[in-house]
Every structure is written in C-alpha cells, then in structure tokens.
C-alpha positions as a Markdown table, in Angstrom:
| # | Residue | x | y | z |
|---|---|---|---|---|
| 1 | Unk | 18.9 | -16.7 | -7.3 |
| 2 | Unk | 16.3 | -13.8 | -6.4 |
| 3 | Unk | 14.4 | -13.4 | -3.0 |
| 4 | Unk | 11.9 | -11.5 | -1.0 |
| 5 | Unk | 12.4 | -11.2 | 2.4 |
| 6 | Unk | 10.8 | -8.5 | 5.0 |
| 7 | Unk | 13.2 | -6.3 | 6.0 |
| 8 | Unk | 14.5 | -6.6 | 9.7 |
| 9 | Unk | 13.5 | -10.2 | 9.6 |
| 10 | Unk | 15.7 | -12.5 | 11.6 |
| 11 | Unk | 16.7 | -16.5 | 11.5 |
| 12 | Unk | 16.2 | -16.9 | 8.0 |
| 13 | Unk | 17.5 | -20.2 | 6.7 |
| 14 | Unk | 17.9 | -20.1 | 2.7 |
| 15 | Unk | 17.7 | -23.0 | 0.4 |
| 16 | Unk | 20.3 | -22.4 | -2.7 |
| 17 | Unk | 21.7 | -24.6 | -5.6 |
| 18 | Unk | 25.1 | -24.6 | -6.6 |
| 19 | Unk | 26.0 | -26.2 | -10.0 |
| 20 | Unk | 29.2 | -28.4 | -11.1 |
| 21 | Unk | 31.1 | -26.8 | -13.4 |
| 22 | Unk | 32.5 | -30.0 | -14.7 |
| 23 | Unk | 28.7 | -31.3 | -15.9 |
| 24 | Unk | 27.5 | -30.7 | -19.4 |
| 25 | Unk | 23.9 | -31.2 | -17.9 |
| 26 | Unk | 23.6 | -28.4 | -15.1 |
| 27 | Unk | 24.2 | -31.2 | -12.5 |
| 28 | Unk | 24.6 | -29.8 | -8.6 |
| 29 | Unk | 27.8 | -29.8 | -6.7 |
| 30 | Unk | 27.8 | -32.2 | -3.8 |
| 31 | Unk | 30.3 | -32.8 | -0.9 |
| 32 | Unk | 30.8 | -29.1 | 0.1 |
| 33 | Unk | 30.9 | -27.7 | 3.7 |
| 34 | Unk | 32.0 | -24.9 | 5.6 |
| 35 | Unk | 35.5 | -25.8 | 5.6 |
| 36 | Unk | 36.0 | -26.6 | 1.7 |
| 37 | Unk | 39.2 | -24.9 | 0.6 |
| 38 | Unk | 38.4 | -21.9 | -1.1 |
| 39 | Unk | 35.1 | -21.4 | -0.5 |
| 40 | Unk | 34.1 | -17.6 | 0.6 |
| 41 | Unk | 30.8 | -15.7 | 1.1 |
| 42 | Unk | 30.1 | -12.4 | 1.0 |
| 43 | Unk | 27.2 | -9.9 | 1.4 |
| 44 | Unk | 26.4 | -6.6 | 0.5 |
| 45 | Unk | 23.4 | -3.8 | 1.5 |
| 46 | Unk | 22.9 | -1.5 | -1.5 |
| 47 | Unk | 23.2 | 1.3 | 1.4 |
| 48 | Unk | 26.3 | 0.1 | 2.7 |
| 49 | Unk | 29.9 | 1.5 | 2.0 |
| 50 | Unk | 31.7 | -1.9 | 1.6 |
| 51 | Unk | 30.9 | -5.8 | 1.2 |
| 52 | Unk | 30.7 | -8.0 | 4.5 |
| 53 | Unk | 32.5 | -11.6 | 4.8 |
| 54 | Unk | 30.7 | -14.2 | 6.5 |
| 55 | Unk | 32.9 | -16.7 | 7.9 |
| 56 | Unk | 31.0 | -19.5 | 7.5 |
| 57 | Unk | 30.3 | -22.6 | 10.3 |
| 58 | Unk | 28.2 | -25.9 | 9.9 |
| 59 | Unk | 24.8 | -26.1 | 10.9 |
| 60 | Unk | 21.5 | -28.9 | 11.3 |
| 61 | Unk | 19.5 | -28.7 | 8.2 |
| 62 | Unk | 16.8 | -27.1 | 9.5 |
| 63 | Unk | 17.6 | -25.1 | 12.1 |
| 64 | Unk | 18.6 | -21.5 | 11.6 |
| 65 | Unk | 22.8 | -20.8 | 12.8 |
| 66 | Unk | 24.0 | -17.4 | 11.9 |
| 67 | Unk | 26.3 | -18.2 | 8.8 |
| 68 | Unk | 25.5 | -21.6 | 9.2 |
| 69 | Unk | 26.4 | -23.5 | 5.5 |
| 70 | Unk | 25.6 | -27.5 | 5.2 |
| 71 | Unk | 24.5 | -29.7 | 2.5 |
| 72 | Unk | 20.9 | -30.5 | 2.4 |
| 73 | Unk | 20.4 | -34.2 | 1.0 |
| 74 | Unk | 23.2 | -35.1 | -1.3 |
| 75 | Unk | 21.7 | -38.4 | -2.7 |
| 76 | Unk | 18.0 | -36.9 | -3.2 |
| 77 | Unk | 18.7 | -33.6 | -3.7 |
| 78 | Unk | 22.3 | -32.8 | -4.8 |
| 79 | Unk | 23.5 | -29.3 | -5.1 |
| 80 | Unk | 21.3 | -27.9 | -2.4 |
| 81 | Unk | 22.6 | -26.4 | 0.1 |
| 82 | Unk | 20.9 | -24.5 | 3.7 |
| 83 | Unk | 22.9 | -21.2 | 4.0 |
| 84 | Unk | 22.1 | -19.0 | 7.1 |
| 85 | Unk | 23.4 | -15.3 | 6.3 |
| 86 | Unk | 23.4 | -13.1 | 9.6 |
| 87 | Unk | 20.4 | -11.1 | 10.8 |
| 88 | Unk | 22.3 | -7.8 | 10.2 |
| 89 | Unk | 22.2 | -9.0 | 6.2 |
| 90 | Unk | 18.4 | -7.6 | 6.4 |
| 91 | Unk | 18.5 | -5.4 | 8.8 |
| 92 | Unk | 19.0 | -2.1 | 6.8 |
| 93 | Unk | 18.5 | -1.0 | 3.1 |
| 94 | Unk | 16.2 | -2.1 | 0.3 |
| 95 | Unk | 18.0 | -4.9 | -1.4 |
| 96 | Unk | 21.1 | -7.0 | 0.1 |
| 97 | Unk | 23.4 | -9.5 | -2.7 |
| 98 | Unk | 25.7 | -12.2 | -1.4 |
| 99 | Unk | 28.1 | -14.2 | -3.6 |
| 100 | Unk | 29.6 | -17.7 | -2.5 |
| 101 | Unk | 32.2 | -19.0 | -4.8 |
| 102 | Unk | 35.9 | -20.1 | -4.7 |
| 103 | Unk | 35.6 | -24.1 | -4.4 |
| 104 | Unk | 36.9 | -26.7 | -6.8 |
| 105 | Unk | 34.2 | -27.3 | -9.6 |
| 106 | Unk | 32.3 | -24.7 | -8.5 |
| 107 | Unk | 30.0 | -22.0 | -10.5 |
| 108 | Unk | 30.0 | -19.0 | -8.7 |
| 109 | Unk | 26.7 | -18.4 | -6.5 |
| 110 | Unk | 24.9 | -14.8 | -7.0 |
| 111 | Unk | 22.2 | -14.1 | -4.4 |
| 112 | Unk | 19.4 | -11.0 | -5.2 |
| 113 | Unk | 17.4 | -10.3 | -2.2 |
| 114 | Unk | 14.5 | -7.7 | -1.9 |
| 115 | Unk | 14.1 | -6.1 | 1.1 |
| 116 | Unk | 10.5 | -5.7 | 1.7 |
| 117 | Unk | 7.9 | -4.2 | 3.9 |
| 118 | Unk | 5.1 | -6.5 | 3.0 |
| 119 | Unk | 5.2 | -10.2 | 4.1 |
| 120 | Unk | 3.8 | -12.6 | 1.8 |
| 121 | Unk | 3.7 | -15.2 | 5.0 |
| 122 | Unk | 1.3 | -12.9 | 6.5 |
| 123 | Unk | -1.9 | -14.5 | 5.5 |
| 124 | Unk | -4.0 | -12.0 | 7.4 |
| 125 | Unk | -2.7 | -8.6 | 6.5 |
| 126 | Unk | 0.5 | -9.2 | 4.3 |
| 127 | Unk | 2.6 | -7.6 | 7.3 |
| 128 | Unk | 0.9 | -4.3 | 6.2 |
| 129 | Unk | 0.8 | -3.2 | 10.3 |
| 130 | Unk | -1.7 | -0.4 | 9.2 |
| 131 | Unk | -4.7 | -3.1 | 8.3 |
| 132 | Unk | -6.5 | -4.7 | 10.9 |
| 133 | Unk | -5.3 | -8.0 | 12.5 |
| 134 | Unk | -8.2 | -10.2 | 11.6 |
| 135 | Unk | -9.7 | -12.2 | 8.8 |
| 136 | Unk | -11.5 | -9.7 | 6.4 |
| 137 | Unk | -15.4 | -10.1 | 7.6 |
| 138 | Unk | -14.6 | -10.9 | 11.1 |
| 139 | Unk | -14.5 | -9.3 | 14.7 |
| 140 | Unk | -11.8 | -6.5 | 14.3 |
| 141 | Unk | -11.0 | -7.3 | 10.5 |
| 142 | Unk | -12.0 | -5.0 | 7.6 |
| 143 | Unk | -16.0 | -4.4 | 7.5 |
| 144 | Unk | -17.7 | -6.6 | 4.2 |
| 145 | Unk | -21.1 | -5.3 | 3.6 |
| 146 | Unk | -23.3 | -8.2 | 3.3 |
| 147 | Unk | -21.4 | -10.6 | 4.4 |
| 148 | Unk | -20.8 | -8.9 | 8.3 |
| 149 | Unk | -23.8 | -7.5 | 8.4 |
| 150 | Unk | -23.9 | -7.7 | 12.2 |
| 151 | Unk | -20.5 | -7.1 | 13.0 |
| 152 | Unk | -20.0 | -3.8 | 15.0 |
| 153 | Unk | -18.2 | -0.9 | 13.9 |
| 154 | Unk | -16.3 | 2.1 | 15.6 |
| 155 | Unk | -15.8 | 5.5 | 14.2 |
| 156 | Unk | -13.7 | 7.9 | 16.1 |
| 157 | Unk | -12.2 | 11.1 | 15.2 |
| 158 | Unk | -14.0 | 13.8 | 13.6 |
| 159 | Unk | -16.7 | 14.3 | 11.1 |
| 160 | Unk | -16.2 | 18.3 | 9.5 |
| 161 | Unk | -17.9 | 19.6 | 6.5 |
| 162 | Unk | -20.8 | 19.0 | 4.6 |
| 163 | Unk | -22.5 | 15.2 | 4.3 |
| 164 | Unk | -23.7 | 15.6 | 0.6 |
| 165 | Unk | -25.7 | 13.2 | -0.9 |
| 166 | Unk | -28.7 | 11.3 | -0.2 |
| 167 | Unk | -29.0 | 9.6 | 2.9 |
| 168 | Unk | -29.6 | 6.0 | 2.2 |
| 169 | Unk | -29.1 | 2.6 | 4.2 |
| 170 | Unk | -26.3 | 1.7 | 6.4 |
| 171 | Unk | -25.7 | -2.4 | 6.4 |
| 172 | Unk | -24.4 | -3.2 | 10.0 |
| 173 | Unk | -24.4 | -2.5 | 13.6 |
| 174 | Unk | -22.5 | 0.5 | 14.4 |
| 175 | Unk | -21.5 | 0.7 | 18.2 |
| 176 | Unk | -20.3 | 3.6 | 19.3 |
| 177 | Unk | -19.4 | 7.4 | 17.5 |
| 178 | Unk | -16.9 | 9.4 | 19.0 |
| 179 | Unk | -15.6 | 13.3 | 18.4 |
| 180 | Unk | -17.8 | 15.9 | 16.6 |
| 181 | Unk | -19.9 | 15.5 | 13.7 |
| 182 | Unk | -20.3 | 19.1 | 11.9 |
| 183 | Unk | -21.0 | 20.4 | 8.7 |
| 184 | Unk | -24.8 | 21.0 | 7.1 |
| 185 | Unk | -26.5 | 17.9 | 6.8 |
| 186 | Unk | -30.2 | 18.9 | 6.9 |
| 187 | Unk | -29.5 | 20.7 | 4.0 |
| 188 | Unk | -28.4 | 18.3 | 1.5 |
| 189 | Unk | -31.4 | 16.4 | 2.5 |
| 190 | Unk | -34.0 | 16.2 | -0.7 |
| 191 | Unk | -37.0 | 17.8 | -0.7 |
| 192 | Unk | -39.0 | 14.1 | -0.6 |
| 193 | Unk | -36.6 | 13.2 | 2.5 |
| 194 | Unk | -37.5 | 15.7 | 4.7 |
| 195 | Unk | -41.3 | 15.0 | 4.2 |
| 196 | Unk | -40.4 | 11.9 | 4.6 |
| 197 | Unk | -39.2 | 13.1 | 8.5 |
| 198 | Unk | -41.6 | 15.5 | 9.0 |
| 199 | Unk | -44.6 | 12.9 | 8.0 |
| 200 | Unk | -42.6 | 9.9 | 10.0 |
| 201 | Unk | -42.9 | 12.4 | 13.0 |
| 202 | Unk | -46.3 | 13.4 | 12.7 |
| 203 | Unk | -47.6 | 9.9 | 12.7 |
| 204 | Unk | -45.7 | 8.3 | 15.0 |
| 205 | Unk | -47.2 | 6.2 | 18.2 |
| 206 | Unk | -46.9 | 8.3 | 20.9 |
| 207 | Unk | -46.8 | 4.7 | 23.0 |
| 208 | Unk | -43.3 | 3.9 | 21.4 |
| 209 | Unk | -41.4 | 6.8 | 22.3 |
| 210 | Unk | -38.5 | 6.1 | 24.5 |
| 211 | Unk | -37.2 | 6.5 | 26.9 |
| 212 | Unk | -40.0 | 6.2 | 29.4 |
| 213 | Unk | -41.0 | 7.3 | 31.8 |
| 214 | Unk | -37.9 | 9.3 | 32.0 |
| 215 | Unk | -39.1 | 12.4 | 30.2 |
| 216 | Unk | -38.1 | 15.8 | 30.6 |
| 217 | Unk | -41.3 | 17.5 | 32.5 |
| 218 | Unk | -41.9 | 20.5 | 29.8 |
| 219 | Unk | -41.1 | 18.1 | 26.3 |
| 220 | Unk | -43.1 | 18.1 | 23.3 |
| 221 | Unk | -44.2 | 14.7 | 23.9 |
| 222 | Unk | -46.3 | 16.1 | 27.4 |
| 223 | Unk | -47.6 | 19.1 | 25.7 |
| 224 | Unk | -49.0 | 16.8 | 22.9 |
| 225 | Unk | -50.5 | 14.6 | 25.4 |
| 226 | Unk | -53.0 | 17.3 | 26.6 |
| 227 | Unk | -54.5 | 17.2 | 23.0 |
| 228 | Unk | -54.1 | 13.3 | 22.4 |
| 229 | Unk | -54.9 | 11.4 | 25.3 |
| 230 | Unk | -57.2 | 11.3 | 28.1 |
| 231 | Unk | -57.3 | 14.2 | 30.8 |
| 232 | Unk | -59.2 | 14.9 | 33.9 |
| 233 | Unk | -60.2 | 18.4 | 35.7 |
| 234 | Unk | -61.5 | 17.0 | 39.4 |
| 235 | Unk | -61.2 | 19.9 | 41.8 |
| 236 | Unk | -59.4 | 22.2 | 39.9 |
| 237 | Unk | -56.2 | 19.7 | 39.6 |
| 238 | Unk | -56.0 | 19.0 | 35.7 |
| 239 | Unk | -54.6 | 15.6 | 35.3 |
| 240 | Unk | -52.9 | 14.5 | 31.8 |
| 241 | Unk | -52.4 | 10.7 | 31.5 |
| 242 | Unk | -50.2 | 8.4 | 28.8 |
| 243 | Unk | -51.1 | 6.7 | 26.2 |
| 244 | Unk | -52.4 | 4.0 | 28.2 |
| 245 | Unk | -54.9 | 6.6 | 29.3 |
| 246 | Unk | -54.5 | 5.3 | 33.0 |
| 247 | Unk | -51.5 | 6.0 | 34.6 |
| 248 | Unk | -50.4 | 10.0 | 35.0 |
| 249 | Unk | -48.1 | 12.1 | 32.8 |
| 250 | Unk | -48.2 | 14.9 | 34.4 |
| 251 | Unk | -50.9 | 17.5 | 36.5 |
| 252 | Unk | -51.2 | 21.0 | 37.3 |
| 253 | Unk | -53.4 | 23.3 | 39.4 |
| 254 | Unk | -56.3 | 25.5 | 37.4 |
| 255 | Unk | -57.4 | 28.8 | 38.1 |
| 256 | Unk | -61.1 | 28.8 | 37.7 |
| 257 | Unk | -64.2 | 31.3 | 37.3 |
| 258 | Unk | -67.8 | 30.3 | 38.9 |
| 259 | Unk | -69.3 | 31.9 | 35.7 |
| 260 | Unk | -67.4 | 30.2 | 33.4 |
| 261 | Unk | -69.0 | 26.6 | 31.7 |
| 262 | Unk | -67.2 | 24.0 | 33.4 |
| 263 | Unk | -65.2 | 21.3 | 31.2 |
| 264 | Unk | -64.8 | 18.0 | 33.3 |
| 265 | Unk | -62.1 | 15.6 | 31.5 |
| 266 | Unk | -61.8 | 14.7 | 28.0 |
| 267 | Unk | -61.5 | 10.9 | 26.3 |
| 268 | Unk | -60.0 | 11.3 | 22.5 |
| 269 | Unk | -61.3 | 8.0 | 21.1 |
C-alpha cells in the first residue's frame, strides 16, 4: 500500500486491506483486532536509526486513537481495517514504512508513505504556505488578468534597474506602491511615446488639472495662466483668473510708467 501524507500531519486514520492467505481468490481477512495472537506493527522513518513498535489498542471506526487498530465492516467490506499509527510516525523524514503481520492466515501488510510538503486536501493553495490564501481571481488570491480586472494589487519592496520595454497597459487597480522605484525609465521610452507625452501635455485642459485649488503659488500651471486665460490690470494690481475666467488665480502689484501705453486686461477667446 503507498500513501501521501504532509509531513508533521497529526490524527491520521488509515484505511488498509489485509488479505487471507488461505483464499485462492485474494479474499480479505476478517475477525482481527488488537489483541489477535501474533499480530505486530511496526514503523520506520528513512532518517531514523532503528524501527518503532506500536502496541496496538482498539478504536471507533472513525475516530482517530493513536495506534488505534479495528475492523471496519466485516460483512460489507471484509479485510479492511482503520489503523491509527502515532503522530511521531510523520513527524520527521521524507518517507516512513510500517509492516503489520504475525496473525493466523495472514499475508504480511507493507505500508509506503511519502512524506510531503504539499497537501493535496488543500484546495486553495495545495498547502504551498508561500501562495496566497484565497481562490485564484479573488480578494488576496493570485492576480488573473481579465478576469479580476478590478481587484486591487499591492507592490512593496523595491523597483532597481532599468524598466526596458515599451510601456503598455496595465489591467487592474493597483492600490498602493511602496519602497523606491529606480533605474532609467524615460529612456527606454520610444521615440513615438515620448511625443506621445509631450503632445498629451501640451493639449491638455487646463480646467482638469488636479488638485485644485491647492496649487503651489509659483507652478507651471499659474505661469501658463497669464498667457491662457483672462487677466485684469485695475490700479496697477494685475489679476490672473482660472479657467473659469471668474474666480482669481493669483495677483501681483505692477510697477508702471506714465509714458508708457497702458494695457488694461486681456480675454483669450
């Protein structure tokens, strides 16, 4: 009999068949129990020095005892037996065997047990602890493009060397970046791309910049204003306005000259 079992695990009830040796046919072994003359069991970890005897006890079908050994359903199913080996069977070592033999018309029972890391019971993440806990495509679960498109995504750590390559679409929300993102990444921009900024920025509306109004005094977006929108010179106080040409961006006091021809406001349509 071979098995898979995560290593470490604990209460593990195992379902083996024991054969007659008097049937011609392969027929199961009925009427054995704990105390049947001659019957021992042993284990052995492939790391360990020397084989372990279990002294076996009864049990409930069922319900895990540690070397627990009863007979399952001798009328429907005869020759299987529940057999509880003790925790410290898996608790070490990448492979444990355990032999139970000795009764009267019994054929010797090997046991082959892999010790693994993954669990195959884990539906979620095979008991690989480095994959996220969730359902692939949902909240905390491993991002599917397409298919999560709004699910969030962290990325912390750091970001070091150069982002080659062109910079294309990214499918889904991303929530927050943490650490430092370094490297040259203007310069693996195309040629076509960075018009593509530089024309994106030229054209922009001026009216969807944000955040406002909470704009440094001295940005580019106030300096543009004088040549955009609508401004006002009433006794020698220049007054730039938003984009809404009504409410104030920002003002300043002029120096003026009597000789000089007076400019009054100015409307861009």
């Amino acid at each position: 009999m071979k098995r898979q079992i995560v290593q470490g695990s604990t209460s593990v009830i195992l379902e083996v068949f024991i054969q007659d040796s008097t049937s011609t046919t392969g027929a199961g072994l009925t009427g054995l129990t704990n105390a049947s003359g001659g019957l021992t069991c042993y284990y052995h970890i492939n790391t360990a020095a020397a084989s372990v005897a279990v002294s076996l006890v009864s049990m409930t079908v069922g319900t895990f005892t540690s070397s627990g050994f009863k007979e399952v359903d001798a009328t429907n199913m005869p020759g299987f037996y529940a057999l509880c080996l003790p925790n410290a069977a898996y608790a070490s070592g990448t492979s444990v065997t355990a032999c139970l033999k000795g009764a009267a018309n019994m054929v010797p029972l090997p046991l082959e047990i892999e010790l693994t890391q993954v669990n195959l019971q884990d539906a979620v993440r095979g008991g690989m602890t480095a994959l996220p806990n969730a359902v692939p495509g949902a909240a905390g679960g491993v991002f599917i493009a397409g298919s999560n498109a709004a699910t969030a995504a962290n990325i912390t750590g750091n970001i070091t060397g150069n982002l080659s390559g062109s910079v294309g679409s990214v499918t889904g929300a991303v929530a927050s970046v943490t650490g430092n993102v370094g490297g040259n990444l203007l310069g693996t921009l195309s040629s076509t791309e960075r018009l593509a900024i530089a024309d994106a920025l030229l054209t922009r509306d001026q009216s969807a910049v944000s955040p406002q109004p909470a704009l440094n005094a001295r940005c580019p977006l106030n300096g543009i204003r004088l040549l955009d929108n609508k401004w006002e010179n009433i006794a020698n106080t220049l007054t730039v306005y938003k984009e809404d040409d009504a409410t104030v961006a920002w003002s300043a006091s002029l120096t003026v000259n009597a000789s000089a021809s007076p400019i009054t406001s100015s409307d861009p349509a």
